[in-house]
PLY file of the C-alpha trace (Angstrom):
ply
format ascii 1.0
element vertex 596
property float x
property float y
property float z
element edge 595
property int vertex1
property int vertex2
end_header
56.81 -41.23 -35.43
55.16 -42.28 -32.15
52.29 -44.96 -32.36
48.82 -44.31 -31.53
48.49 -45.90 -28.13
51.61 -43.83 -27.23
50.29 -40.47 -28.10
47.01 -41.30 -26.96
48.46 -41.88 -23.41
50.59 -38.72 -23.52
47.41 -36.96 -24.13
45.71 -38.39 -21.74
48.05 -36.97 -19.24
49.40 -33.42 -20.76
45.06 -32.40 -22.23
44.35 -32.46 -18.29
46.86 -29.62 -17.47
46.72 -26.06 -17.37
48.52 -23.73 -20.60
49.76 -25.16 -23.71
52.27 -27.34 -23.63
54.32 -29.36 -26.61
56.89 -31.68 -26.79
59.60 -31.07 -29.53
62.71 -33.57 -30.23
65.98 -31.99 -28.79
68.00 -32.14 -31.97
68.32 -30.23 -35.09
64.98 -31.11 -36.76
63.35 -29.81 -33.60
60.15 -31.97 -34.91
57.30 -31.82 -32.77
55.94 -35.03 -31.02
52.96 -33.43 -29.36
50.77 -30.55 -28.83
47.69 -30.59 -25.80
44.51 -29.87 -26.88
45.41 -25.99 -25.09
48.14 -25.47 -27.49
46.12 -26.39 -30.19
43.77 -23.61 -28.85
46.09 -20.85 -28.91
46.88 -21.41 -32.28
43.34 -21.74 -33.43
43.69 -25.21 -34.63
40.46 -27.67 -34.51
43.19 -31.07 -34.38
47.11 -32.06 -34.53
46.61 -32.32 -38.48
45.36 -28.46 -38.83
48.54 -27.17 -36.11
50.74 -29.51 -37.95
49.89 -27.89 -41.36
50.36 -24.33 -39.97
53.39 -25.68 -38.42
55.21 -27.69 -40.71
55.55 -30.07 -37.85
58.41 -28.44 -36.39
59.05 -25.45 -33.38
60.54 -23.39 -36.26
56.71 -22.91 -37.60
55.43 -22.50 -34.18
57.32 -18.91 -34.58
57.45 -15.93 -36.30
60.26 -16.66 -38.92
61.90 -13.21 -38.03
62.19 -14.20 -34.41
63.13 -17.84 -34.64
65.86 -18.75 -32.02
67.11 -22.66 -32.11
65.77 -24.06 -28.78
69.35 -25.41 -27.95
70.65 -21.77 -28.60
67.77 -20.22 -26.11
69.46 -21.59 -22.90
73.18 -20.48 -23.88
72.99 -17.19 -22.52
76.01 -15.10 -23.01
78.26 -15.17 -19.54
76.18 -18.27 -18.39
77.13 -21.80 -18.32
74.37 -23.78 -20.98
71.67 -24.33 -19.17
68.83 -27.43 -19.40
65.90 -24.80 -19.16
65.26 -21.35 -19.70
62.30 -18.99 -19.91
61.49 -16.77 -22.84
59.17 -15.37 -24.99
58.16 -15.91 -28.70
55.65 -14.09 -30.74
53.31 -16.64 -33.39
50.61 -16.09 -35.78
47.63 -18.02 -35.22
45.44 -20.42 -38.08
42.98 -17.30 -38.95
45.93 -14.53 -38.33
45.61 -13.45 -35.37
49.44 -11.77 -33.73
49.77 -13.26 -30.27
53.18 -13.82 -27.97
53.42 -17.06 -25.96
55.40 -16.81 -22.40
57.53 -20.02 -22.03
59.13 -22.34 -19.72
61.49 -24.58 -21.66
63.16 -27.56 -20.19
65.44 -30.67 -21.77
64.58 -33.68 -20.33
64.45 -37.46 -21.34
61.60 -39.32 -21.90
60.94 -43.00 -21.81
60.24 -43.97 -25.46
60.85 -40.69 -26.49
64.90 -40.13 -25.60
66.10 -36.34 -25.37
63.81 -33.79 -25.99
62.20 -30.11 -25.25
59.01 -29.90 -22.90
57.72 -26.14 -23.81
55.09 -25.23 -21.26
53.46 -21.62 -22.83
51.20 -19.27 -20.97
49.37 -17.14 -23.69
50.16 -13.63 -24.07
48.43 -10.89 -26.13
51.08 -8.71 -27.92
49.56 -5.82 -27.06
50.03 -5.72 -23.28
46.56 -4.74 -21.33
46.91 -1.32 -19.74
49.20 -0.95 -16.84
50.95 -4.01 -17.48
53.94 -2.16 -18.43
55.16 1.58 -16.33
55.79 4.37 -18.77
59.81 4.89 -17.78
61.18 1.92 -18.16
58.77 -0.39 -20.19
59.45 -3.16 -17.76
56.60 -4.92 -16.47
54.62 -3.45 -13.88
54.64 -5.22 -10.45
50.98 -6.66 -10.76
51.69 -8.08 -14.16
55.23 -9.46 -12.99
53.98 -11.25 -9.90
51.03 -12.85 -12.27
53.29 -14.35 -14.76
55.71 -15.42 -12.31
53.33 -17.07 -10.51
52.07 -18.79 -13.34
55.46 -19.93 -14.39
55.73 -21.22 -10.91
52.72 -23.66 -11.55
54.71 -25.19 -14.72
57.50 -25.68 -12.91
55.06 -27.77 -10.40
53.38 -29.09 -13.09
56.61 -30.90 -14.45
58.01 -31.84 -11.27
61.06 -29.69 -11.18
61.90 -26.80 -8.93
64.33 -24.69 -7.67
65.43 -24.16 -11.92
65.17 -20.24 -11.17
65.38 -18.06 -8.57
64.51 -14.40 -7.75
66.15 -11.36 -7.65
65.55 -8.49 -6.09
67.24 -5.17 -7.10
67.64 -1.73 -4.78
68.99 1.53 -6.00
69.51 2.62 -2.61
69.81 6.70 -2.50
67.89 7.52 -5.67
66.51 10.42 -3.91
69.47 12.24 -3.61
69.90 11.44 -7.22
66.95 12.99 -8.15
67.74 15.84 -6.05
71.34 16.53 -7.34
70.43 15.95 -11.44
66.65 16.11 -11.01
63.43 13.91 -12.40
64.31 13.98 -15.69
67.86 12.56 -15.04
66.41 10.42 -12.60
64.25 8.67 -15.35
66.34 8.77 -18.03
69.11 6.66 -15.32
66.33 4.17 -13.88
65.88 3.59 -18.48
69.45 2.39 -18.25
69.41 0.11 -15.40
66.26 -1.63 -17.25
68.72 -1.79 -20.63
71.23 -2.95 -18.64
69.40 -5.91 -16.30
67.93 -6.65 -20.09
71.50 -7.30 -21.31
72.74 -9.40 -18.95
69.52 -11.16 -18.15
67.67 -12.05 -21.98
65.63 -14.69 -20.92
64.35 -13.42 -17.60
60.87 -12.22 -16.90
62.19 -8.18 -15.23
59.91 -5.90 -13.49
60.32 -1.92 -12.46
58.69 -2.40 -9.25
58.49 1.23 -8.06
60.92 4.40 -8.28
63.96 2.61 -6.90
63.41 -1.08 -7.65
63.63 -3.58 -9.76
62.74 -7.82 -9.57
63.60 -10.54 -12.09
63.39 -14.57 -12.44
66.66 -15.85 -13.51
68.69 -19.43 -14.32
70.00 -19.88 -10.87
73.20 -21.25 -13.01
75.72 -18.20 -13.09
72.59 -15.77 -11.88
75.54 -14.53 -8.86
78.44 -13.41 -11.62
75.25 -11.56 -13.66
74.35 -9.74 -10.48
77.59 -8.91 -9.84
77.73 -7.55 -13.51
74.83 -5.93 -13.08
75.73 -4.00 -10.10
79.23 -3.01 -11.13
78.42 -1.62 -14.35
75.27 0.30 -12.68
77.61 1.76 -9.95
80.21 2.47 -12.90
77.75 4.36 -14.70
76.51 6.38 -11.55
80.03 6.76 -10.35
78.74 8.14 -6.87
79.58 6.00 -3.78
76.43 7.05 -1.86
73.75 5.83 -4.54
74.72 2.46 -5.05
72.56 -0.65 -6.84
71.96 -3.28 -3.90
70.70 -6.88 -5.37
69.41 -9.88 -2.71
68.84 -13.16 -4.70
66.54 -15.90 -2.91
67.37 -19.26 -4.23
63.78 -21.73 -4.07
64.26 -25.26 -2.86
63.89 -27.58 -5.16
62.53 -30.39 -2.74
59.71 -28.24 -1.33
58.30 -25.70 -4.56
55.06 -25.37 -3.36
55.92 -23.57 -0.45
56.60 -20.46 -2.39
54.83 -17.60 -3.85
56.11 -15.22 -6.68
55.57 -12.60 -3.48
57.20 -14.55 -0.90
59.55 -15.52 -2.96
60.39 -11.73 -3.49
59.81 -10.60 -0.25
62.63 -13.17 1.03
65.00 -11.50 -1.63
64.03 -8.00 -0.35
65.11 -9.14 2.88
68.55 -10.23 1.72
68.97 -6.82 0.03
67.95 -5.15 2.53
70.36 -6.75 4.66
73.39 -5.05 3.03
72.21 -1.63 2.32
74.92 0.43 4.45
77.42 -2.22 3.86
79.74 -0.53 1.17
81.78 -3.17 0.91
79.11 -5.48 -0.68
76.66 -5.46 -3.81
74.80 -8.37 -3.29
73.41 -11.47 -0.26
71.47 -14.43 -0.74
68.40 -14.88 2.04
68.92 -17.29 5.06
66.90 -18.50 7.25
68.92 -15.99 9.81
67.36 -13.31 7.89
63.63 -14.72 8.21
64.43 -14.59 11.98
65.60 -11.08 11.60
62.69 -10.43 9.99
60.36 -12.04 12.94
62.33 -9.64 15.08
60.89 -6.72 12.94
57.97 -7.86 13.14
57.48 -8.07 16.87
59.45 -4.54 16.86
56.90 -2.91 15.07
54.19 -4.53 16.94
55.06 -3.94 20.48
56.88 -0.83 20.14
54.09 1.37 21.32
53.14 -0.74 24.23
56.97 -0.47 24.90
56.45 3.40 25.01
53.67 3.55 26.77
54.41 0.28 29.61
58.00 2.14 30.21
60.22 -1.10 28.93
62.51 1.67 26.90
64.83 2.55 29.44
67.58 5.74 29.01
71.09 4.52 29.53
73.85 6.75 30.20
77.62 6.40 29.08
79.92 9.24 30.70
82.37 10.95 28.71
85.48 12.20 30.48
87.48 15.04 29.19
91.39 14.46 28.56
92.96 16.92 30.47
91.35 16.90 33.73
90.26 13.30 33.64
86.69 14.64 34.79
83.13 13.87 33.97
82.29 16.24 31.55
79.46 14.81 30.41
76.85 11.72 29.03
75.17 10.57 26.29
71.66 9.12 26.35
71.08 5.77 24.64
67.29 3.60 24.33
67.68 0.17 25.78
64.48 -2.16 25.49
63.62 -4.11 28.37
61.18 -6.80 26.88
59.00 -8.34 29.46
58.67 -11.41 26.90
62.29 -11.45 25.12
64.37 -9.75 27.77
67.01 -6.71 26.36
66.18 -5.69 23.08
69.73 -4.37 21.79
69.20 -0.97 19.82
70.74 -2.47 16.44
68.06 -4.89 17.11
64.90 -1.93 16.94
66.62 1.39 15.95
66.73 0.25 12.15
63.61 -1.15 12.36
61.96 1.78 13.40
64.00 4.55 10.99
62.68 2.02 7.90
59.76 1.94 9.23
59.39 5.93 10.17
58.71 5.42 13.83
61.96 6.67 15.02
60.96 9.89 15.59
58.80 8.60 18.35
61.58 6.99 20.33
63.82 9.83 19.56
61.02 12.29 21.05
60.64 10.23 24.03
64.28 10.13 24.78
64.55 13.90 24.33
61.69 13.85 27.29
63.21 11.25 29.26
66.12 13.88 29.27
64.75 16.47 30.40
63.42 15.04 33.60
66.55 13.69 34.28
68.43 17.33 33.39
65.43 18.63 35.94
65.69 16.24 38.69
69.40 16.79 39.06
68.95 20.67 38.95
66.13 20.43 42.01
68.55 17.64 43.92
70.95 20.21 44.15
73.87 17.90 42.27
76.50 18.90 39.53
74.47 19.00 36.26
76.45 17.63 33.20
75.30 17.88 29.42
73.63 15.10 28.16
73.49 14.69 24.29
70.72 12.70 22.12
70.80 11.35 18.48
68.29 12.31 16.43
68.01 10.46 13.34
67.38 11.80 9.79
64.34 10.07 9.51
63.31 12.51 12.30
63.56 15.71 10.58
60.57 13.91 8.01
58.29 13.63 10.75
58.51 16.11 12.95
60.40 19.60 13.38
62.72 18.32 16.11
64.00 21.50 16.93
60.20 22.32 18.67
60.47 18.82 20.02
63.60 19.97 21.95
62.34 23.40 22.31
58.60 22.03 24.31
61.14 19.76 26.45
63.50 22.47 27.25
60.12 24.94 28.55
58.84 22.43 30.27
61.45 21.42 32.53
63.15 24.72 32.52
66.18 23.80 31.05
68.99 26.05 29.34
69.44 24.88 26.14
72.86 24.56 27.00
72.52 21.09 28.54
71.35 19.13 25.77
73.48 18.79 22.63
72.40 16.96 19.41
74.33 14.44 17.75
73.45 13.84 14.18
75.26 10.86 12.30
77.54 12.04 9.40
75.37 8.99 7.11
72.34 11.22 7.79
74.12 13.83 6.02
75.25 12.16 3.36
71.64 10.90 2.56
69.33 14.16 3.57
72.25 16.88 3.43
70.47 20.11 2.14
67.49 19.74 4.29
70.03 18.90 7.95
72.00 22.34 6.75
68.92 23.92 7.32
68.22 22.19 10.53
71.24 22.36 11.92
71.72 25.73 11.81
68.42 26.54 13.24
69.45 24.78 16.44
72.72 26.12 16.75
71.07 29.32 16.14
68.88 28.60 19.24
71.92 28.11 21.12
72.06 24.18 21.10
75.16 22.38 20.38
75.25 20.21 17.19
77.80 17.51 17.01
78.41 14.79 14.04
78.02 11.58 15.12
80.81 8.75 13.65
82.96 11.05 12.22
84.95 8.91 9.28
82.82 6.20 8.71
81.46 7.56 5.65
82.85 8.60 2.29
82.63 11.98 2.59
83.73 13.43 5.79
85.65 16.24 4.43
83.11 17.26 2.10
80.93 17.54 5.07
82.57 19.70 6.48
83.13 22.03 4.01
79.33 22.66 3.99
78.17 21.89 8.24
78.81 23.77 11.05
79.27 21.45 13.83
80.61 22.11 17.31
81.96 18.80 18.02
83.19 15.93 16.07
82.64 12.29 17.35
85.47 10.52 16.14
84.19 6.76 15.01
84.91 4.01 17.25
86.49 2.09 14.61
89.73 3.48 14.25
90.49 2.15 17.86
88.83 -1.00 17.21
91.79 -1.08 14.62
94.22 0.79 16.44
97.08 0.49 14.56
99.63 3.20 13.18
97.70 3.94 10.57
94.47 4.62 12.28
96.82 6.75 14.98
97.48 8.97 12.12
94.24 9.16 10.83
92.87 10.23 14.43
95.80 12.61 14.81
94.92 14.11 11.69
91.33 14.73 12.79
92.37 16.72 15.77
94.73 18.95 14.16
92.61 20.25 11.17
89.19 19.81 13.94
91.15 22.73 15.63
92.00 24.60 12.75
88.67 24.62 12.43
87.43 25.85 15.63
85.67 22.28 16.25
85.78 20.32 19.38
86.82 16.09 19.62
85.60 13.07 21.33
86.51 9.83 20.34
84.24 7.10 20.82
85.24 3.43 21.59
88.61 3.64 23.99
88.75 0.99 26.15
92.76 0.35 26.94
94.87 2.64 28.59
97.18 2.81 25.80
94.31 4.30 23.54
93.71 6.85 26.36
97.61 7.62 26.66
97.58 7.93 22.78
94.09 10.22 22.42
95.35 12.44 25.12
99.13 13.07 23.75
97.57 14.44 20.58
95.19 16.77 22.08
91.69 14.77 21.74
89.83 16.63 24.05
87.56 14.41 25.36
86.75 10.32 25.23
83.76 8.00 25.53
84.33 4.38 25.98
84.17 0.58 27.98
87.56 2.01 29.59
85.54 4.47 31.43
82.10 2.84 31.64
80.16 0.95 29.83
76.26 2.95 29.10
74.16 2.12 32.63
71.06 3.72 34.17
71.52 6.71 35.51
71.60 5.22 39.42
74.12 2.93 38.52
76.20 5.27 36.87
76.48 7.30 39.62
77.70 4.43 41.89
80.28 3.23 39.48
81.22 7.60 39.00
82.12 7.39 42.74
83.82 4.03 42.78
86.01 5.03 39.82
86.62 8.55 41.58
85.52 10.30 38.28
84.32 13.73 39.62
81.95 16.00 37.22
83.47 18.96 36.03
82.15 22.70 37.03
80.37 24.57 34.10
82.69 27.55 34.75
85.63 24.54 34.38
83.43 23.44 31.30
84.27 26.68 29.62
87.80 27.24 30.40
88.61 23.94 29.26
86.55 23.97 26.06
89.02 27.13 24.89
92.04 25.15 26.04
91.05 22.19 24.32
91.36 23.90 20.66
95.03 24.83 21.31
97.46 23.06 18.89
99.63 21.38 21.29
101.35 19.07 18.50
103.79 21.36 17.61
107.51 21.56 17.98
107.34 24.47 20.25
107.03 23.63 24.15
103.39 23.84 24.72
101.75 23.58 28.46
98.16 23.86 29.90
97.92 25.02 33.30
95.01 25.28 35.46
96.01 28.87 37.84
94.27 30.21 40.36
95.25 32.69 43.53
97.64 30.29 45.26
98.81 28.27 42.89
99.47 26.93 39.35
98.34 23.31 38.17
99.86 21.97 34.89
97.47 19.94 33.16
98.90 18.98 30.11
102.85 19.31 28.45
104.21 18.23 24.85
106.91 16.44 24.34
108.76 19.20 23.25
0 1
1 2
2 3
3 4
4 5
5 6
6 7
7 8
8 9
9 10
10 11
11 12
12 13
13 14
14 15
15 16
16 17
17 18
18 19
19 20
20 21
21 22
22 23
23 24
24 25
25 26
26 27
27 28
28 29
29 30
30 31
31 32
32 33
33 34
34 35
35 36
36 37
37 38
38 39
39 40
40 41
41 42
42 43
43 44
44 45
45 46
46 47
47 48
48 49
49 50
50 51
51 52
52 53
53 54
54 55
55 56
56 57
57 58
58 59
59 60
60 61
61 62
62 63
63 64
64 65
65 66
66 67
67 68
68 69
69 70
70 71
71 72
72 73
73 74
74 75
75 76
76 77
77 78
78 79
79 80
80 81
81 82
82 83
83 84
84 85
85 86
86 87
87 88
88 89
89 90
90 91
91 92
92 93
93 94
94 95
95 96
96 97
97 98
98 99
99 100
100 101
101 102
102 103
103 104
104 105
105 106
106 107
107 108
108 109
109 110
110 111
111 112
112 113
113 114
114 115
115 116
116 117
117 118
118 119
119 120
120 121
121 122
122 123
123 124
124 125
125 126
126 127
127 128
128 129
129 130
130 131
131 132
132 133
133 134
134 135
135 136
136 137
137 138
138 139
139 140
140 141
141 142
142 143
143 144
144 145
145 146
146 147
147 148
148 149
149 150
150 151
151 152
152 153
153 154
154 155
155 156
156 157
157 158
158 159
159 160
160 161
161 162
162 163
163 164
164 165
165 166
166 167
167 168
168 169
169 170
170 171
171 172
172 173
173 174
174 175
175 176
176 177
177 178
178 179
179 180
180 181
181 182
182 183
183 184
184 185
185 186
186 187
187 188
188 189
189 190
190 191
191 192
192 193
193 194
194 195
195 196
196 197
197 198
198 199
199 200
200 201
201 202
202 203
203 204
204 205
205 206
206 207
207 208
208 209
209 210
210 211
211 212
212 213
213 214
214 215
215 216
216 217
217 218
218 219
219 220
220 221
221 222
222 223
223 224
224 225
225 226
226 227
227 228
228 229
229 230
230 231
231 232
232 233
233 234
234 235
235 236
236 237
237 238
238 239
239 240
240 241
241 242
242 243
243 244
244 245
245 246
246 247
247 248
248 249
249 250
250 251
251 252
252 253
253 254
254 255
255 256
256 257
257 258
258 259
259 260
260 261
261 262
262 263
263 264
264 265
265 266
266 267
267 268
268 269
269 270
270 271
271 272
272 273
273 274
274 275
275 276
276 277
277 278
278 279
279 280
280 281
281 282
282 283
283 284
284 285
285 286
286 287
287 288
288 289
289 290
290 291
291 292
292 293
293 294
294 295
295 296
296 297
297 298
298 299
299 300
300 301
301 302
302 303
303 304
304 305
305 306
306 307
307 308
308 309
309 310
310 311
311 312
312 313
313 314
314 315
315 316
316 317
317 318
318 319
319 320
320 321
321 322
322 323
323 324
324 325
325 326
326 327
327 328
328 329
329 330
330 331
331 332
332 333
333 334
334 335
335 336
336 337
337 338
338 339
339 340
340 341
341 342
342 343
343 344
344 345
345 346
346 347
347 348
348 349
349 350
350 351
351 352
352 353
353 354
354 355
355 356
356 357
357 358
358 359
359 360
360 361
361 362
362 363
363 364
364 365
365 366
366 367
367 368
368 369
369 370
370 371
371 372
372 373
373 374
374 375
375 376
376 377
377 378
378 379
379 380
380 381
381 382
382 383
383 384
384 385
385 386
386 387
387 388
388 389
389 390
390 391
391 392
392 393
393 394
394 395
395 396
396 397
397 398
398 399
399 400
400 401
401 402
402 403
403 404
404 405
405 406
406 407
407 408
408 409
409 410
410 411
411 412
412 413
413 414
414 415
415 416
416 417
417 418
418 419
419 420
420 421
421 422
422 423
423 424
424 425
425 426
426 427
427 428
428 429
429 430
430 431
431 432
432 433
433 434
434 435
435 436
436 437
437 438
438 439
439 440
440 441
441 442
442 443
443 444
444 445
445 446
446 447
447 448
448 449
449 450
450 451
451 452
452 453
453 454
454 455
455 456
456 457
457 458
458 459
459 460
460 461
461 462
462 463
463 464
464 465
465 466
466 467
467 468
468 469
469 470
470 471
471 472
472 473
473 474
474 475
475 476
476 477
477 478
478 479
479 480
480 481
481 482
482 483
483 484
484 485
485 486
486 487
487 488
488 489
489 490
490 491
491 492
492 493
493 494
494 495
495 496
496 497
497 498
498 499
499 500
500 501
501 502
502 503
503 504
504 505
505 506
506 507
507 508
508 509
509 510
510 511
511 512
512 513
513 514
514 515
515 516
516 517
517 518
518 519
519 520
520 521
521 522
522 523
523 524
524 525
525 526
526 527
527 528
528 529
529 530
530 531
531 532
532 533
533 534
534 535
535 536
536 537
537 538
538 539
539 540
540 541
541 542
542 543
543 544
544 545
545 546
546 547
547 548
548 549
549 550
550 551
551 552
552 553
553 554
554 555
555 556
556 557
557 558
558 559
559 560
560 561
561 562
562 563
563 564
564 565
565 566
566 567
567 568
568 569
569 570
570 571
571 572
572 573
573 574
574 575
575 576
576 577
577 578
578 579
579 580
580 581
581 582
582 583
583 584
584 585
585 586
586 587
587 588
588 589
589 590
590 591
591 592
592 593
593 594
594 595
């Protein structure tokens, strides 16, 4: 028993603070040693002597007997190492029977003149949850409920001088669209009901929220909360068993010497960040947040805000990267890239604002201006009198919600007086993946206007394949990354591409060649054409015609344009002797010969 002038200064200090809070002896008796005057409140109890007759004097009596859970067994949580703290929840009964459910923060710390034993700081809860504090699908707390009681469990954590104990975690299941649209709603629901049973498994004592459609948040022990993620995510993926919807988790870890700095919301936000950070990286389920990311995310910022003065001041400039074709070792054409030319931070790399803006649904404004930028150029070259070569944009997938980019292309190509033939779209094979039925569509309405469609990094997704079972492209772009690899097995894989591209009827560029060994290679097994540092580097148009001329690459004729395109889809990997030859009147020209 503690003597009066020792609970009368623990009063003193714990009747001043905010929610109910009791101290309990960490052993097996788990006798309580105090109760605040606002813990005595929630149990309808006038003094210690009436809570202590409801209670029995112990934490056992505090809770409904069905529901009683030793303290010390509360922060052993299966897959965890024990913990000294833990939140949870506990329903009671108050003095005149009323059902309520207390939210807690419980901690194990020692005490002068008390020794070892349980703080439990308790935010009242009514049972029966006030509407929309729970969504229908899932059950889960509903984001304006979660961010209230994690903010208020933030203020006990203040209140006893401790922080850092938890940390949050933020949950992404990227792709659920194309979920819904492969199974539909009802599937959709019923999966989003087991990720909530499953992040309630593996996380018991953790205040969970279903956020919106595709997300879910949680506060968690930061001991072991990295192998539950991991848990999390694998059995999640397991269950979907579909490589392109995923579950993506970003933890942010609080500092324990500075807990005021944080907000349940900025708290999440950081941990959005740090999912967001690995969302088309396959190889990875889960990042913490650094302080690299909060700069990242400064970057976004200033993207988004200066991105229309960029437009309209001119600071996005069109690059151009030629692209030579194998056989001939001509210009046969360029490809039009956005480089930002910040008055205040200099060159704004694209991987710096392109993801920015497709997140953020803007891209479809710099892909529209680059289409325009195009088509002057395309004009100007026409009126100068000089060889015009194709020039091909990307257009995003993001686009095709925006805008009909086919009448973007369509306005540019009658207002400079273009044929259509000298633009050609490239359209990344992830865009497929993610918006497939709805491209189809698109796609084949501008290759039945007579535009060129090629897929953009060709092999860098799971599905290439399958992609082509179900596009019509005229041109694959092989991905740069099997020569940043180049290895045998990468020359396999790109000599693979060729032959069944041609089988197919489908043109090849390879992107990335910058050695003359990867040129050698790409032109022995019948790549037709090749973009890369080894032949230029992506300039401004004036300085890519100056370094044209001072590497001697001449631009190819369109009539040479379409004699080579049908050579280039001969099989010349083939045990037969196979030659090209270029012929004319006087003579004969061999441009290419097997080995055989």
């Amino acid at each position: 028993m503690l003597d009066e002038k020792t609970i009368e200064e623990l009063h003193s200090y714990y009747d001043r603070l905010p929610g109910g809070i009791c101290l309990v002896k960490a052993d097996d008796s788990e006798e309580i040693l105090l109760a605040n005057a606002e813990l005595l409140n929630y149990y309808q109890c006038a003094n210690w002597q009436e809570f202590k007759e409801l209670t029995g004097g112990t934490y056992r009596g505090m809770v409904e007997a069905s529901d009683y859970i030793p303290l010390k067994d509360i922060v052993r949580v299966k897959g965890q190492p024990e913990a000294n703290y833990a939140y949870f929840q506990f329903p009671y009964r108050t003095r005149e029977g009323h059902f309520n459910k207390g939210n807690a923060l419980l901690i194990r710390t020692t005490q002068k003149g008390l020794g070892d034993i349980w703080s439990i700081n308790v935010m009242k809860s009514k049972y029966s949850r006030a509407p929309g504090e729970t969504e229908n699908i899932t059950g889960l707390l509903g984001g304006t409920a979660f961010y209230k009681r994690v903010n208020e469990h933030i203020q006990m954590e203040k209140i006893d001088g401790i922080g850092g104990l938890y940390c949050s975690v933020y949950f992404n299941l990227t792709n659920f669209k194309l979920y819904n649209s492969n199974y539909g709603i009802e599937q959709g629901d019923e999966l989003l009901r087991k990720v909530a049973d499953v992040l309630r498994a593996h996380f018991p004592y953790s205040i969970i929220a279903h956020l919106n459609a595709d997300n879910f948040a949680l506060v968690a022990p930061r001991d072991g909360v990295i192998e539950q993620v991991e848990a999390v995510c694998r059995e999640v993926d397991e269950m979907i068993d579909n490589f392109s919807i995923t579950l993506k988790a970003g933890v942010f870890f609080r500092d324990p010497d500075k807990p005021s700095e944080y907000t349940a919301n900025s708290a999440f936000d950081m941990a959005k960040i740090a999912c967001d950070s690995i969302k088309g990286d396959a190889s990875r389920s889960w990042a913490t947040y650094t302080e690299t990311m909060g700069k990242n995310l400064a970057a976004r910022a200033y993207v988004l805000e200066n991105f229309d003065r960029a437009l309209r001041n001119g600071y996005i400039k069109i690059f151009y990267q030629p692209v030579v074709r194998t056989l001939t070792g001509k210009l046969c054409g360029m490809e039009a890239l956005a480089r930002w030319e910040d008055p205040e931070r200099g060159r704004l790399t694209p991987d710096m604002f392109v993801p920015v803006l497709e997140d953020a649904k803007l891209i479809y404004k710099l892909d529209s201006y680059v289409v325009e930028q195009v088509g002057k150029r395309l004009r100007t070259m026409e009126d100068s009198g000089m060889p015009v070569l194709p020039i091909s944009v990307n257009l995003s997938s993001a686009d095709f919600d925006q805008v009909d980019p086919l009448d973007v292309v369509e306005r540019v190509v009658r207002k400079y007086r273009l044929p259509r033939s000298y633009i050609r779209i490239e359209i990344t094979e992830s865009a497929l993946v993610k918006n497939g039925k709805k491209l189809q569509r698109e796609i084949d309405r501008f290759r039945k206007a007579g535009y060129q469609c090629w897929m953009d990094d060709f092999g860098s997704g799971y599905s290439s394949f399958n992609v082509l079972q179900n596009f019509h492209f005229d041109e694959l772009k092989i991905d740069m990354a099997f020569l940043r690899n180049f290895n045998d097995q990468s020359r396999k894989i790109i000599k693979s591409i060729v032959l069944m591209a041609k089988s197919l009827g489908v043109h090849t560029l390879a992107e990335g060649a910058e050695t003359q060994e990867q040129v050698d290679f790409l032109r022995s097994v019948g790549c037709e054409k090749i973009q890369g540092y080894f032949y230029g580097r992506p300039m401004k148009y004036d300085d890519l015609r100056v370094h044209c001329r001072d590497k001697n690459l001449r631009e190819e004729t369109r009539q040479e344009e379409f004699a080579y395109d049908k050579l280039g889809l001969i099989n010349v990997l083939t045990g037969a002797p196979v030659a090209l030859c270029a012929v004319n009147d006087k003579s004969m020209r061999i441009l290419y010969e097997n080995d055989a």
